[in-house]
N, C-alpha and C positions, 0 to 999 in steps of 0.2 A: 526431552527439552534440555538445552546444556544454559546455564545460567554463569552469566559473565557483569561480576562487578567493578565500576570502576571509581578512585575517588570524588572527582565532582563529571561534570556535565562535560563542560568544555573537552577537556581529555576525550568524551567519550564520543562527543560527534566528530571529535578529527581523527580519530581511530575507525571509527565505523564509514568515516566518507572513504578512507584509506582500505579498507577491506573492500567495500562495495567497487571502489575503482579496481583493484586487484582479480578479484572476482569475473570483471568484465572481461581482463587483459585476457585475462585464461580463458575464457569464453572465447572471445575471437583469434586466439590461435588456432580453435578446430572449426569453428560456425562461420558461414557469411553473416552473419551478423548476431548480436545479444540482445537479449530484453530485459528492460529494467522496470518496474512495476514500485511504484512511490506513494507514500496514504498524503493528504494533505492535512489542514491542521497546521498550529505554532509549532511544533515539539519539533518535525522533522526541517526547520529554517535553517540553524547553521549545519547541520550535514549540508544541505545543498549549497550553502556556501561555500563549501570546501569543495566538494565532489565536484560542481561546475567546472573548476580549473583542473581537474586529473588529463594528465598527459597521457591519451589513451585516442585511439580513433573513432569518435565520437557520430563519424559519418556513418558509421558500421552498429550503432545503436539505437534500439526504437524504444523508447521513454513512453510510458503509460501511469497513468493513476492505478490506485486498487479500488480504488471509490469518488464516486463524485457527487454533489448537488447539482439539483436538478438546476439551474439558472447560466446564465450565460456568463462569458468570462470577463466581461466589462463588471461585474458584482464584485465587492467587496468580499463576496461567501464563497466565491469559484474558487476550490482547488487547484483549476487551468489555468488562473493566475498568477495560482502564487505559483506552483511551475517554471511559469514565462519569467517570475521576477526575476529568481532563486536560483533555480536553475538550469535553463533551457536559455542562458547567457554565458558569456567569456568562452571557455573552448568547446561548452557541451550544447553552444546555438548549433551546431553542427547537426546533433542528432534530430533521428526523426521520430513528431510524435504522436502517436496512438492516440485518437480523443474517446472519452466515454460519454462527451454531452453532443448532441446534435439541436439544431432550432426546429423547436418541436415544443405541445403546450406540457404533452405528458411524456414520460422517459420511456412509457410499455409503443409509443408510436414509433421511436426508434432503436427498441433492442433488437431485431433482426441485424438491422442495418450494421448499427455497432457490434455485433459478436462476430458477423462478418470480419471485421474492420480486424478484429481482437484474435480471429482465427490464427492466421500465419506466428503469431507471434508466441503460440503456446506448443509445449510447455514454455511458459516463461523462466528465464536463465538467472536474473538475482531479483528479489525480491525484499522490501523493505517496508516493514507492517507496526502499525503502532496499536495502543489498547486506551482505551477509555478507563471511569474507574469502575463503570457500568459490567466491566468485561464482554464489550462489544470490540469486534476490529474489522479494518476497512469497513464497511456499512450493513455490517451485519448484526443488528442490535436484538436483545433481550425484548420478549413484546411487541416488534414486527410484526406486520402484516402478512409478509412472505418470510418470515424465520426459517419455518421447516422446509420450505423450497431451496432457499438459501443454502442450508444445510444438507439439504439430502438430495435435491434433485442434480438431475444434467444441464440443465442450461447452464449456458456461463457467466450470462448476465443475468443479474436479477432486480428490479425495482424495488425500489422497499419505503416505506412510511413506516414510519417508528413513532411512540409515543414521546412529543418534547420539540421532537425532530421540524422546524417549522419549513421545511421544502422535502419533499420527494428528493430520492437516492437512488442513485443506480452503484450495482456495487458487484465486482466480480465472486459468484461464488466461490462455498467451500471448496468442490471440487478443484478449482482452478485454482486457489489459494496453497491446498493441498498436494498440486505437482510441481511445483514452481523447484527446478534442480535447487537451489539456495535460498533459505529464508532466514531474515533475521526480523527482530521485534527492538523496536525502541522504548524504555517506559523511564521515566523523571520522577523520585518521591516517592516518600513510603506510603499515599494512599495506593499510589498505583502498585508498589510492590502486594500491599496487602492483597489486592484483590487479582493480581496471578497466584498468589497461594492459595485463594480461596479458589482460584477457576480450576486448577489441578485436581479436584476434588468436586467437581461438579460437572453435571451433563451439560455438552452444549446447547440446548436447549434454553439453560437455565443463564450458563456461560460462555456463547460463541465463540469466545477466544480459545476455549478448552478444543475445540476442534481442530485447530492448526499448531500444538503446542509441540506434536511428536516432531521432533526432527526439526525447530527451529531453536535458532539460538538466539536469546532473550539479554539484551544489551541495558545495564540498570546501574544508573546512578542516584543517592539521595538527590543531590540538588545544583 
């Protein structure tokens, strides 16, 4: 894990929408196209303000969640929302995107369909992951229903009910979290610092974040 701090907040979503674009460009010098894999959540709002406008060809990129709520995107709770607000407008309406939610009552009616969908696009080429202070990330939480599937199985999608959690989650597993060529991690404040110090030292079982820790680099500012 390479840990990078910076003085406040601001600084550090215009630096990280600035990598994440960077990241892409290089990407599409060798690929027909890059994947970009986004958590939803407040935390990651102005990176997408900034990355939306990177001068990059945005036709050439398929934009996904890492996790979703199970509801539609008319919901004030839909991830694919705030997406559409944030950033899947100004030059990066261009890209195309990946959905994790289909119209369906439960998420296990369309993960076939979806890991389909999710096939082509893996490994995914940059990746941008945030943490709870639970040391959960994308929708893989402590006390899940499907944790240890999550964790250790093959499938790429996984359902998950968590305890607190008041809708069903679909969330791409570890595995898939795990190959993504470039990962970075957003976290705001010293609770959330504390509790990556504390995930460093714990099973992911206990701390799902501890499972995607090697080889990402972890972007932290106090406030």
């Amino acid at each position: 894990m390479k840990l990078v701090e910076y003085p406040d907040s601001e600084m550090m979503m215009m630096d990280l929408a600035d990598t994440l674009a960077s990241e892409l460009k290089n990407c599409l010098l060798v690929h027909d196209h890059a994947s970009l894999a986004v958590p939803g959540g407040t935390t990651p709002g102005p990176i997408f303000d900034s990355l939306c406008a990177a001068d990059l060809d945005w036709s050439r990129v398929h934009v996904m969640l890492t996790d979703e709520r199970w509801v539609p995107d008319t919901s004030d709770r839909s991830n694919t929302r705030l997406l559409r607000e944030r950033l899947l407008t100004s030059r990066a309406a261009a890209a195309t995107y990946v959905p994790l939610y289909a119209d369906a009552e439960t998420p296990e009616e369309k993960l076939a369909e979806l890991a389909q969908g999710l096939t082509p696009e893996l490994p995914i080429s940059v990746m941008l992951l945030g943490m709870g202070t639970d040391m959960h990330t994308a929708s893989i939480f402590p006390g899940a229903d499907q944790l240890d599937h999550a964790l250790h199985g093959d499938d790429l999608l996984v359902a998950m009910r968590a305890p607190g959690a008041p809708e069903p989650r679909i969330t791409l597993s570890a595995q898939v979290l795990k190959s993504a060529m470039s990962r970075h991690m957003v976290i705001v404040g010293g609770e959330k610092r504390d509790a990556l110090e504390r995930a460093r030292h714990l099973p992911p079982e206990e701390a799902p974040v501890a499972a995607i820790l090697s080889g990402t680099t972890v972007h932290w500012a106090e406030r």
